[in-house]
PARO-453413 format. One record per residue (C-alpha): x, y, z. Coordinates in pm, whole numbers. Each point is the difference from the previous one (the first is absolute). Layout:
BEGIN
+--------+--------+--------+
:     c1 :     c2 :     c3 :
+--------+--------+--------+
:      X :      Y :      Z :
...
+--------+--------+--------+
This chain:
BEGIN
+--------+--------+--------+
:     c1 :     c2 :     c3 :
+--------+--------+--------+
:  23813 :   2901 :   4484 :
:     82 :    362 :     78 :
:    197 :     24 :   -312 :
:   -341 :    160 :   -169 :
:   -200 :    268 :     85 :
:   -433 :    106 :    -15 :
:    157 :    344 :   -219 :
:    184 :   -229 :   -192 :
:   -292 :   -194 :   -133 :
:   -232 :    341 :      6 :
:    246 :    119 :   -258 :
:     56 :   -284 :   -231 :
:   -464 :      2 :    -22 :
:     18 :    365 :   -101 :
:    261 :    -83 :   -263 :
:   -198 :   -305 :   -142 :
:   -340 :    218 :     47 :
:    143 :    284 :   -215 :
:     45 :   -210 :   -270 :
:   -321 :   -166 :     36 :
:   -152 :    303 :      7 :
:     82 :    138 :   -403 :
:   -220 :   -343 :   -119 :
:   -265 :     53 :    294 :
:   -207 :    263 :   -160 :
:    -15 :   -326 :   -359 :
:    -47 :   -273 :    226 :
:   -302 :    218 :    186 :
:   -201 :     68 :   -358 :
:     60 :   -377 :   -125 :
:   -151 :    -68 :    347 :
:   -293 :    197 :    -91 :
:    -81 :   -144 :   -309 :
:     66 :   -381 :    104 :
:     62 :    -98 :    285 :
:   -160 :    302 :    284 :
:      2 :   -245 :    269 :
:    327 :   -173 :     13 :
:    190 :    289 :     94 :
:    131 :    160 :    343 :
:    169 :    313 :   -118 :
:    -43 :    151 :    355 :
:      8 :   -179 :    343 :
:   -246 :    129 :    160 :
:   -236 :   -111 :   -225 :
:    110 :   -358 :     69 :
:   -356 :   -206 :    150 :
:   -210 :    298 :   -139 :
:   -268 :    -46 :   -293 :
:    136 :    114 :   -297 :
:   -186 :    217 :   -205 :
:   -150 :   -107 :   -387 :
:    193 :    150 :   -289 :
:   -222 :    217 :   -174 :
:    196 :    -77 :   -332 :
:    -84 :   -316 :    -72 :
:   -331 :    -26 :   -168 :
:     66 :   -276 :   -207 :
:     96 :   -341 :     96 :
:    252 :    -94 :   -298 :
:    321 :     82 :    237 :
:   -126 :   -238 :    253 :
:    -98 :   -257 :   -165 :
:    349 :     48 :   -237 :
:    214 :    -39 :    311 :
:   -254 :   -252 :    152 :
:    101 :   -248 :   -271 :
:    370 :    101 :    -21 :
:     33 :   -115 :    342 :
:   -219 :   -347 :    -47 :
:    183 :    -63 :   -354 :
:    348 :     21 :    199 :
:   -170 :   -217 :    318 :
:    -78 :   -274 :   -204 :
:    256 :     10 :   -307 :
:    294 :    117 :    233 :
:    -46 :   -148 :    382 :
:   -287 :   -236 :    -22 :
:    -37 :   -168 :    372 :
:   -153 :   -319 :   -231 :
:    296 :    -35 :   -208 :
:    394 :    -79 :     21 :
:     90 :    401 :    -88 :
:    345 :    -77 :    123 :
:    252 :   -305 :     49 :
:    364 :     22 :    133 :
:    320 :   -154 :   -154 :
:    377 :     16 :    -17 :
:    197 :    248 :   -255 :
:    248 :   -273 :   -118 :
:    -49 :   -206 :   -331 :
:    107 :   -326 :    135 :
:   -134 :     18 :    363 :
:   -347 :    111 :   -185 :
:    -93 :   -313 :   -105 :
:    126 :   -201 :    306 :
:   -334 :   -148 :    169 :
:    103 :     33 :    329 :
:      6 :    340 :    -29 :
:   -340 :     13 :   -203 :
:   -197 :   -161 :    285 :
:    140 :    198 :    298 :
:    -85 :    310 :   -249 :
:   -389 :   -161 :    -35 :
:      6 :    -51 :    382 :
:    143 :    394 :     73 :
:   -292 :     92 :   -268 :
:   -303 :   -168 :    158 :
:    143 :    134 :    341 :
:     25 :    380 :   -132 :
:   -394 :    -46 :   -126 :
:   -115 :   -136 :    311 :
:    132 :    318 :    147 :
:   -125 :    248 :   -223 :
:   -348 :   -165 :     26 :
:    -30 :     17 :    339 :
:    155 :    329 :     77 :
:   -233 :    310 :   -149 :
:    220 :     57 :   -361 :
:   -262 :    -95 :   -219 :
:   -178 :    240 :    157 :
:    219 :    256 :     42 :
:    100 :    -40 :   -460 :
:   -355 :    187 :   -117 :
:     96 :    322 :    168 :
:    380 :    -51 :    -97 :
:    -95 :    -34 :   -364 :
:   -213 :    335 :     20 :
:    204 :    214 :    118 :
:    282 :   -111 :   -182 :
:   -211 :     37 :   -332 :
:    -90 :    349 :    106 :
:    258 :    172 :    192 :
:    279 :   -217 :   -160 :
:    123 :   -118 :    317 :
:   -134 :   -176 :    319 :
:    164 :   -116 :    376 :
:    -61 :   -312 :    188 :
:    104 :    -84 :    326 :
:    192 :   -343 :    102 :
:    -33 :   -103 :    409 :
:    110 :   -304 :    134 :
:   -315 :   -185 :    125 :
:     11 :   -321 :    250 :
:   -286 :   -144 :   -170 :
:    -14 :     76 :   -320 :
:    406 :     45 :    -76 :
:    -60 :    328 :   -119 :
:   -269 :    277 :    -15 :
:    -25 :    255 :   -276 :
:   -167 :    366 :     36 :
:   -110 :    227 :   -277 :
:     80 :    377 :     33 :
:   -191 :    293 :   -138 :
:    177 :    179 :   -265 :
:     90 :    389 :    190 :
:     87 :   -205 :    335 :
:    347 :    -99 :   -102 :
:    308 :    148 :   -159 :
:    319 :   -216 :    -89 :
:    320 :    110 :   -228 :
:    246 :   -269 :   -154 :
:    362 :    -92 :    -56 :
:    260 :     52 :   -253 :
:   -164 :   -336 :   -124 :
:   -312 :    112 :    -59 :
:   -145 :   -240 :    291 :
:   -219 :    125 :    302 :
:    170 :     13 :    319 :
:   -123 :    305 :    204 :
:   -366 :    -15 :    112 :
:   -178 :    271 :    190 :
:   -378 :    -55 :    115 :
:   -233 :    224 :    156 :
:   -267 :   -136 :    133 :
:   -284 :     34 :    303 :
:    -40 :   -294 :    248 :
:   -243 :    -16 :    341 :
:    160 :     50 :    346 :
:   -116 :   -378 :     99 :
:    182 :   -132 :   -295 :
:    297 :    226 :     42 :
:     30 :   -155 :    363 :
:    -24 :   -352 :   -131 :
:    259 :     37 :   -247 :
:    288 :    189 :    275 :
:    -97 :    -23 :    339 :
:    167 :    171 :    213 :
:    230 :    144 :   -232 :
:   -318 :    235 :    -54 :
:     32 :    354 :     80 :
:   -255 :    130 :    306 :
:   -250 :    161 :   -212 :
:    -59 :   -353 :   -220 :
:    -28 :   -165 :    387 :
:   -247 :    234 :    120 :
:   -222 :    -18 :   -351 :
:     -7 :   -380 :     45 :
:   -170 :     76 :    326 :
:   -232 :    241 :    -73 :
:    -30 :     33 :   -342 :
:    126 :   -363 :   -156 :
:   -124 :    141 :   -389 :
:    125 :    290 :    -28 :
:    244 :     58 :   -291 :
:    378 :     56 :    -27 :
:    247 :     85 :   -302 :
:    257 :   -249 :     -8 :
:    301 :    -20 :   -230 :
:    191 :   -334 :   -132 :
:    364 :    102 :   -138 :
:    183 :   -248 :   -178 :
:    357 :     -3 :   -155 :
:    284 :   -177 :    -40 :
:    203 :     61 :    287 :
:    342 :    194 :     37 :
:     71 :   -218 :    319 :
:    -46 :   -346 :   -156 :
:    215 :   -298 :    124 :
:     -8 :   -357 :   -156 :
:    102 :   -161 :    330 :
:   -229 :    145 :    243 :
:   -211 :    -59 :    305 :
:   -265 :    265 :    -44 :
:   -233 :     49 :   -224 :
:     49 :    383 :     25 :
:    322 :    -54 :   -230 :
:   -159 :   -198 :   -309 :
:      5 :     62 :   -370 :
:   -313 :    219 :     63 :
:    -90 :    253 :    299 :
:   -389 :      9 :     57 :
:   -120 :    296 :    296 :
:   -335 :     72 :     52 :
:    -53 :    354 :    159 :
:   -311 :    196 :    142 :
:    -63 :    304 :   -150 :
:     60 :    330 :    171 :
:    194 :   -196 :    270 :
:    381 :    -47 :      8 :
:    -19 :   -359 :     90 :
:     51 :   -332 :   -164 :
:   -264 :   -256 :     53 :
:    185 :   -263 :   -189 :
:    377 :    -34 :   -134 :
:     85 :   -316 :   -155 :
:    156 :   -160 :   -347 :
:    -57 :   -203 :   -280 :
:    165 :   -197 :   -238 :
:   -274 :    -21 :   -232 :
:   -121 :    332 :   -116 :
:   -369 :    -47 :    119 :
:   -191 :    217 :   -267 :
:    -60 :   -114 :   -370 :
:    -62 :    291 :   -255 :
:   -176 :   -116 :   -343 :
:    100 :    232 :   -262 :
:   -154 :     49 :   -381 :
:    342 :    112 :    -98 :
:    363 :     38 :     42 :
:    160 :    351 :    -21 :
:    328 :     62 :    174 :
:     -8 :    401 :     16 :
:   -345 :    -35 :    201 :
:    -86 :   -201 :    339 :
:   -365 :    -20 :   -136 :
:   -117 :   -111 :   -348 :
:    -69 :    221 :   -238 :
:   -251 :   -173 :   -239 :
:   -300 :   -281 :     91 :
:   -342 :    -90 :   -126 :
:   -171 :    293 :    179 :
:    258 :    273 :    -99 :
:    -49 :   -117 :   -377 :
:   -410 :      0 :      5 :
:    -59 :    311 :    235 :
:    -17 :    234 :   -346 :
:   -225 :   -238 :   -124 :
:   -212 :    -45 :    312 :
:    -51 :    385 :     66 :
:   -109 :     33 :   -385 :
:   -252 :   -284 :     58 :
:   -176 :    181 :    336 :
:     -9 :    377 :   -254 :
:   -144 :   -244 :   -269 :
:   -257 :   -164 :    278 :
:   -127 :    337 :    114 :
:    -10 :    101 :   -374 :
:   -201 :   -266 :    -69 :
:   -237 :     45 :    297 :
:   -110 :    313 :   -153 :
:    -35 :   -107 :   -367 :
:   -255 :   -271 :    130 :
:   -171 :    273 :    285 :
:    -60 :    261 :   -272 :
:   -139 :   -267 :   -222 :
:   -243 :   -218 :    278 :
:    -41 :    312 :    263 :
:     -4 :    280 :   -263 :
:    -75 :    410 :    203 :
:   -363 :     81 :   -163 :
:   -118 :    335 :   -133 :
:   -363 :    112 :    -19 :
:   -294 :    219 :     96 :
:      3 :    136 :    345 :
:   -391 :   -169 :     30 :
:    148 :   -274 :     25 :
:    260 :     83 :    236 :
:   -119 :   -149 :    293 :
:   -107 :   -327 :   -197 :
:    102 :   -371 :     88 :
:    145 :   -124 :   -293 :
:   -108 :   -366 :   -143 :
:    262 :   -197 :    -59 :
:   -238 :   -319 :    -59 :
:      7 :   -100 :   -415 :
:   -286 :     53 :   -124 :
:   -141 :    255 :    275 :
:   -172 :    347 :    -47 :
:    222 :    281 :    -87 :
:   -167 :    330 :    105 :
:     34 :    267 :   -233 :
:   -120 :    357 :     93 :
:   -280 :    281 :   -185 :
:    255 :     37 :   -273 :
:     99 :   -358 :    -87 :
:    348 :     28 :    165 :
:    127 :   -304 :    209 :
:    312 :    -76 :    130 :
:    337 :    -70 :   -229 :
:    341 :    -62 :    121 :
:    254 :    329 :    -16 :
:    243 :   -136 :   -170 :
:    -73 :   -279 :   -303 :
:    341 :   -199 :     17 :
:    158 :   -310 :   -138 :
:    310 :    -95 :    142 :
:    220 :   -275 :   -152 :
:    -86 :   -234 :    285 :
:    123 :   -348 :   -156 :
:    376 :    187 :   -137 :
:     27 :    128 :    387 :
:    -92 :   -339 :    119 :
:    254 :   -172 :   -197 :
:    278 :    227 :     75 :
:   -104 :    -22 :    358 :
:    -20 :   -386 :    -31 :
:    380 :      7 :   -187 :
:    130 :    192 :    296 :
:   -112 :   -258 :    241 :
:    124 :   -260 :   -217 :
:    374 :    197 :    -20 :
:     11 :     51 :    416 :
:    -47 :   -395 :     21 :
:    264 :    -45 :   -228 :
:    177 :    212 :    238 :
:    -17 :   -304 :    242 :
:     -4 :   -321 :   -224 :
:   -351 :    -76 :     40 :
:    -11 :   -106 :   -368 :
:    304 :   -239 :    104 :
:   -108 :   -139 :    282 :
:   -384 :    -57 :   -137 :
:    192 :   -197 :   -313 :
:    188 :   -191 :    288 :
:   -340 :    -57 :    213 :
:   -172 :   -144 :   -290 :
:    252 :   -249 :   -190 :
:   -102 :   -307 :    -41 :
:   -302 :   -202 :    133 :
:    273 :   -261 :    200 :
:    158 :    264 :    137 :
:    282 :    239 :    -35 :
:    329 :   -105 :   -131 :
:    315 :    204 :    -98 :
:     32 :   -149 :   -322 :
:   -402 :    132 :    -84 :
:     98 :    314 :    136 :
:    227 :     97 :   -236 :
:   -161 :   -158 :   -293 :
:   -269 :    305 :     31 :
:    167 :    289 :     79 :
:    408 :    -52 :     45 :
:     66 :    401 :    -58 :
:   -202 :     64 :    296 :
:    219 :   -167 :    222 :
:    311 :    243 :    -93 :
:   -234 :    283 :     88 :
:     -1 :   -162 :    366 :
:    372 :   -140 :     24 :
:    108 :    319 :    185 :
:   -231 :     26 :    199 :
:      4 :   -364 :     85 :
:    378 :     -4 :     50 :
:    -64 :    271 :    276 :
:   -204 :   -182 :    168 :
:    164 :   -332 :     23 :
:    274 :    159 :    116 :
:   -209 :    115 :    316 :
:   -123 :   -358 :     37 :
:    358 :   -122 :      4 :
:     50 :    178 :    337 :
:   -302 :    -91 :    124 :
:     85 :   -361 :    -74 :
:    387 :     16 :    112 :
:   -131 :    180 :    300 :
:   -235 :   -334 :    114 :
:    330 :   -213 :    -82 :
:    180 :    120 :    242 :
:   -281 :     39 :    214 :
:     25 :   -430 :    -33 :
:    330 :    -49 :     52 :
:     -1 :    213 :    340 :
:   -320 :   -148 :    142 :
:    130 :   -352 :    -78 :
:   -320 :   -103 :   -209 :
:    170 :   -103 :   -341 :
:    205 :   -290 :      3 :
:    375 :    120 :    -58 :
:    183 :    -70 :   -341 :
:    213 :   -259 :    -37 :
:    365 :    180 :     71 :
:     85 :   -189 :   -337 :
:   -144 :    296 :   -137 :
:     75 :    280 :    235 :
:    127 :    198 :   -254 :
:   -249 :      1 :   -248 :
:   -192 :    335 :    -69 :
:   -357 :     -9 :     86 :
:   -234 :    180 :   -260 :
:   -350 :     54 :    -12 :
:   -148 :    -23 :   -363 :
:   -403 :    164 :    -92 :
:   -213 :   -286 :   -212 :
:   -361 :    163 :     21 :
:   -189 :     46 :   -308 :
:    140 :    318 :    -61 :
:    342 :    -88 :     49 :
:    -63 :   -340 :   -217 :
:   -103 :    169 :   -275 :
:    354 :    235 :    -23 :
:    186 :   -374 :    -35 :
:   -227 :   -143 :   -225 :
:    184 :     63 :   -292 :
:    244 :   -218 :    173 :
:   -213 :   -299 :     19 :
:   -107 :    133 :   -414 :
:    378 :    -80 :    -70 :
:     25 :   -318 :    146 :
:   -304 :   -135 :   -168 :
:    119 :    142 :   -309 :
:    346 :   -120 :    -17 :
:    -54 :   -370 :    137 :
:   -278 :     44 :   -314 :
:    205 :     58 :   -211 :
:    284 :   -213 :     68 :
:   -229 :   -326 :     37 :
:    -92 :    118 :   -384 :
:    319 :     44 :   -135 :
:     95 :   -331 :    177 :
:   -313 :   -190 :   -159 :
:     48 :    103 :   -345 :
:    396 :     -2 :    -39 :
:    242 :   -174 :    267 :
:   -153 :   -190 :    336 :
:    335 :     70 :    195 :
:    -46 :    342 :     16 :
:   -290 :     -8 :    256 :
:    280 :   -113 :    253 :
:     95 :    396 :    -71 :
:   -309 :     53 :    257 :
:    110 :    -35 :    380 :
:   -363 :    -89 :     68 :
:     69 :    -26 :    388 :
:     82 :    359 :     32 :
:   -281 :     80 :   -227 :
:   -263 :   -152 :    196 :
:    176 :    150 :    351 :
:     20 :    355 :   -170 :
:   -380 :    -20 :   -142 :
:   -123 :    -58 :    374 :
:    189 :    252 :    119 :
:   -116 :    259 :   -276 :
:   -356 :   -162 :     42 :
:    -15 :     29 :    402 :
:    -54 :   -380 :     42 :
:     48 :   -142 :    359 :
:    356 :   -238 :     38 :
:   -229 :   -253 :    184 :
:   -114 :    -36 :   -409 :
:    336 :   -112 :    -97 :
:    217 :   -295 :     48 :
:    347 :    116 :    171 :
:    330 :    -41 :   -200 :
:     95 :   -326 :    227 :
:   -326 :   -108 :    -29 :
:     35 :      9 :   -419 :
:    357 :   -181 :      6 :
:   -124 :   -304 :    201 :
:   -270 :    -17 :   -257 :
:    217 :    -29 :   -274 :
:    240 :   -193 :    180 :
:   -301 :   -214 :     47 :
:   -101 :     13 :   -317 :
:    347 :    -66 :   -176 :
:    -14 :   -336 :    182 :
:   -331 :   -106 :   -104 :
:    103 :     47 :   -349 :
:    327 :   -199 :     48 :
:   -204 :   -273 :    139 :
:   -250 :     37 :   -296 :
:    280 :    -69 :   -272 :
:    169 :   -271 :    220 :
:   -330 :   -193 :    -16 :
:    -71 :    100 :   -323 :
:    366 :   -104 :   -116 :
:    -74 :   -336 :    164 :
:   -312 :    -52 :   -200 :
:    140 :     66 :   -295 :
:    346 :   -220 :     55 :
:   -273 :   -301 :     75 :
:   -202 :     36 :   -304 :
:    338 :     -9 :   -171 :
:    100 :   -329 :    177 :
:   -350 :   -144 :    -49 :
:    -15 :    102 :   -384 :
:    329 :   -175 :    -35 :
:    -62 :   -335 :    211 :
:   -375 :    -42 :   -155 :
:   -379 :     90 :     80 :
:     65 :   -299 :    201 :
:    361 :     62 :    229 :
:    -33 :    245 :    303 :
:    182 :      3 :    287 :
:    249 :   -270 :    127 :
:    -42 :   -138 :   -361 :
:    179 :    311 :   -176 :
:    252 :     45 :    234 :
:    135 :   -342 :    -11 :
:    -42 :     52 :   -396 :
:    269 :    236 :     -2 :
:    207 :   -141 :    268 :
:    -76 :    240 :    274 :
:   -111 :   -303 :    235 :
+--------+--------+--------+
């Protein structure tokens, strides 16, 4: 494609860098306080130890963002537990059972992927960045193994902007990668100096920049790559050379946000933004206490200057020297500090920064219920605390939802889901959360239900029968799994339901027939005698 150019693309990072830059000098100071070593603000410092933060001297922060990032593991994206299921947005094709076991069979086939590909390893990291920076990238490939590979990329390497839509779709990361592995990747579409460093110096380390946007050149009917939704170039640094110009019709990044705001690309407001006040008062009040104990247990001393050069005892119960006049050694100072009202106030602010981060949510989640958790528990404890995390939540899923849509497509290309019936060709596929987190924001659906059907079985008992045929109880039961996240293999299928009753309509018709019979016989037999049965009666009344 010669319709782009290196200076092109070389202009379009500066813009996306400038921006970047007015929130670099934040993102750098959260970094110091929580997360010092998941950061590449630079890229030369890319492979290179990364030096301690001297600010942190207390471990509230990380173990705050520590358990913000298990809570959402296992309450938002658990690998043991159905966190997602697909279906179709129509009302009548929603129920259809057809549909409901080729969505089961595209489920198990999406969590067979994301086991064996490295996502569940990849979600940790996403969740802490995202809970301190307010937004974090991850990287979609196309693997022949696995179906797809994800990457995670430190917060300073990457830059992206949005559309009128408020959705991501310009990506610019800078990043550092080894001669050998720059060879591997291009070939001969190297440049010299990347052919000679494979021979002599295979390690040695190159800036590299992937570009991404949607491209100004796009056909729908196309035989290149080069003119899909999305262009993708990967160019050297310093040199005015592609090493890669292709397209995608997939955008190939995913970027989890804590927040939507359409006047900025990046979010304004997260966990770590909110508790960074609270976290720098809590290191002042750490040092502050430091001193209130030191003055108190390693006091400075004041005495004769016999006794200068004296070791002092520090044994209870030892010998205290004293010189000619009777003078020993006292401390300077004779303080008391409040050391319990500093300690509480310290211990408040470490309570306030894990509030920060739903630690008190998640540890109420963790712990309900000895038979495990359950959505319905959930809210029974704490249901407020789940609209503190509905935002949040919603941000996320909606991150998951391209990851998700992403593999589905990544199915239907490679051939290894079975196609839909073109019956249904038309029917939108959706993707639909059911973790424990996501349970518990419907379970004052499933609350309803039970309420309702309570209350109309009630009202039903005590005044008029008939009006429990006001319930469509079928619908009931197919809406309660569907609010409750149980499997369609659990349920009977609507065909399945109507031979039963068809079934059981004609056992009951039999039943009266025979009954009837029984009864018109005892009539006949009453009639004829205790004696006449049979041929006897008949004749009686002239039928034989």
């Amino acid at each position: 494609m010669t319709f782009y150019t290196v200076e092109y693309f070389q202009k379009r990072k500066q813009e996306l860098e400038e921006i970047f830059n007015v929130i670099k000098p934040d993102l750098q100071e959260l970094s110091d306080y929580f997360l010092p070593r998941s950061t590449q603000f630079l890229v030369r410092n890319i492979r290179k130890p990364i030096a301690k933060s001297k600010k942190i001297i207390d471990s509230t922060p990380l173990i705050a963002l520590r358990n913000f990032s298990s809570g959402m593991m296992s309450g938002a994206t658990s690998p043991t537990t159905r966190w997602f299921k697909t279906t179709f947005d129509d009302n009548d094709e929603k129920n259809n059972f057809y549909l409901k076991k080729w969505c089961h069979k595209q489920e198990e086939l999406t969590r067979k992927i994301l086991y064996s590909s490295n996502f569940y390893q990849c979600l940790p990291e996403i969740y802490k960045q995202l809970g301190v920076f307010g937004f974090s990238a991850l990287g979609l490939e196309s693997d022949y193994e696995n179906v797809v590979n994800f990457r995670i990329l430190p917060i300073g390497s990457y830059y992206y902007a949005k559309n009128s839509q408020g959705i991501v779709d310009t990506f610019c990361r800078v990043y550092s990668e080894t001669a050998k592995n720059i060879y591997e990747n291009y070939g001969q579409n190297c440049p010299d100096v990347i052919k000679e460093a494979v021979k002599n110096n295979p390690y040695k380390l190159f800036e590299v920049m992937h570009y991404v946007e949607k491209n100004k050149y796009y056909k729908e009917k196309r035989l290149s790559s080069q003119f899909a939704k999305y262009v993708s170039v990967v160019i050297l640094s310093g040199k005015n050379e592609f090493l890669s110009i292709k397209g995608f019709d997939k955008f190939p990044y995913v970027v989890f946000e804590s927040g939507f705001t359409s006047d900025f690309d990046y979010p304004q407001d997260s966990p770590g933004i909110c508790a960074l006040a609270d976290v720098k008062q809590l290191m002042t009040m750490v040092k502050e206490y430091a001193k209130a104990v030191k003055k108190i247990v390693c006091p400075a001393y004041k005495g004769p200057a016999s006794l200068k050069n004296k070791k002092l005892a520090d044994v209870p119960g030892a010998y205290i020297e004293e010189d000619e006049n009777g003078r020993g050694i006292s401390p300077v100072y004779e303080v008391n500090p409040r050391i319990l009202e500093l300690k509480e106030e310290k211990d408040e602010l470490k309570q306030i920064i894990k509030e920060h981060f739903y630690n008190d949510l998640f540890a109420m989640i963790l712990s309900t219920a000895e038979r495990g958790r359950t959505a319905t528990e959930v809210n029974e404890l704490k249901e407020e605390k789940m609209v503190l995390l509905s935002p949040l939540l919603e941000q996320i899923h909606n991150s998951l939802k391209q990851i998700l849509f992403w593999i589905y497509d990544e199915e239907i290309k490679t051939g290894i889901l079975e196609p839909l019936n073109n019956k249904y060709s038309n029917s939108k596929f959706q993707i639909e959360f059911v973790s424990t987190l996501a349970q518990a924001q419907k379970v004052a659906n499933i609350s309803s239900m039970e309420r309702f059907t309570t209350f109309v079985s009630n009202i039903a008992n005590s005044i008029d029968p008939i009006l429990k045929q006001k319930l469509n109880a079928e619908k009931i039961i197919e809406d309660y799994a569907t609010y409750a996240n149980i499997s369609p293999s659990q349920l009977v299928s609507k065909t399945e339901m109507d031979k039963i009753r068809k079934e059981n309509l004609k056992n009951q018709n039999q039943q009266s027939q025979i009954q009837m019979a029984k009864e018109g016989s005892q009539i006949l037999q009453n009639m004829g005698g205790v004696d006449s049965f049979g041929s006897d009666l008949l004749a009686r009344f002239g039928i034989i």
